[in-house]
N, C-alpha and C positions, 0 to 999 in steps of 0.2 A: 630394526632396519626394514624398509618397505623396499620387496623386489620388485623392481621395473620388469612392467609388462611387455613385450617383445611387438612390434607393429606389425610383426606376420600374425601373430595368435589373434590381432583385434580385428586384422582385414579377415582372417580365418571364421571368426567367430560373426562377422557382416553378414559372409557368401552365405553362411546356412541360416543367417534368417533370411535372407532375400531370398535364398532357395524356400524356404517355409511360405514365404510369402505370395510366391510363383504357385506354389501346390494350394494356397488358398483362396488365389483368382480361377484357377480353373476351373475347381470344384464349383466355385459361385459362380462359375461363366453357364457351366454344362446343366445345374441347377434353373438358372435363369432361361437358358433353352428348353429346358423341359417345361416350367412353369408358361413359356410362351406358348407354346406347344399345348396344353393343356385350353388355356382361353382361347387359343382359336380352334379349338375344339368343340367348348363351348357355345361358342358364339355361331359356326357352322349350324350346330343342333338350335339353336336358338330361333335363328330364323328359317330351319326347316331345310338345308340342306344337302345334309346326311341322315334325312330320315326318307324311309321307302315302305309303302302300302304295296303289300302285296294281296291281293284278292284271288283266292281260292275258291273252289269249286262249295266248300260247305264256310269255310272259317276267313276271315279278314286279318290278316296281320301284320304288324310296322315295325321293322329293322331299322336299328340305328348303328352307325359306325364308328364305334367309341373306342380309341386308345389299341387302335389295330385289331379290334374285338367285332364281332357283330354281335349285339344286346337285341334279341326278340321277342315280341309283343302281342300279346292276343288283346285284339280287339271287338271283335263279338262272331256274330255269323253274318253270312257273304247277303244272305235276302233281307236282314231285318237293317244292313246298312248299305245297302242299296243304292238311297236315296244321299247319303252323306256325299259330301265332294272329300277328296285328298284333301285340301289344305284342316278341312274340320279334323281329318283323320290324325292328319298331324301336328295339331295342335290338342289331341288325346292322348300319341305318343308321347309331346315333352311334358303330358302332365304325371305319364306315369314314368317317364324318365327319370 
């Protein structure tokens, strides 16, 4: 003989997957903001800026602003680059970014 299943147990057994469900948009919601997060990050540093030339008395150096981080750069000495403009400088930085 087959026992009839109760229509509370079936509505019961909906809620917690739609609850499952809920917990697995989030996760992909918070995911997807971070991956956003990431590319215009990217893309900041790509066209240069969040990167910063700092010229010191002996050493030249390029800060970038990455993921709440500052990441720094030796870029050589302050008289042999001299003659460089920023944008060369920082287009050195994203190479060694």
């Amino acid at each position: 003989m087959i026992k009839p299943v109760s229509t509370q147990s079936k509505v019961d057994k909906k809620l917690v997957e739609v609850e499952e469900l809920y917990i697995k948009i989030n996760d992909t919601q918070s995911e997807l903001k971070e991956v956003q997060t990431l590319i215009q990050e990217e893309t900041y540093i790509t066209k240069g800026k969040r990167i910063y030339i700092i010229r010191g008395k002996e050493y030249t150096k390029g800060k970038v602003q990455y993921r709440g981080k500052m990441r720094w750069f030796h870029l050589g000495k302050t008289e042999i680059l001299s003659e460089t403009t920023d944008d060369e400088l920082k287009s050195i930085v994203r190479e060694k970014f």
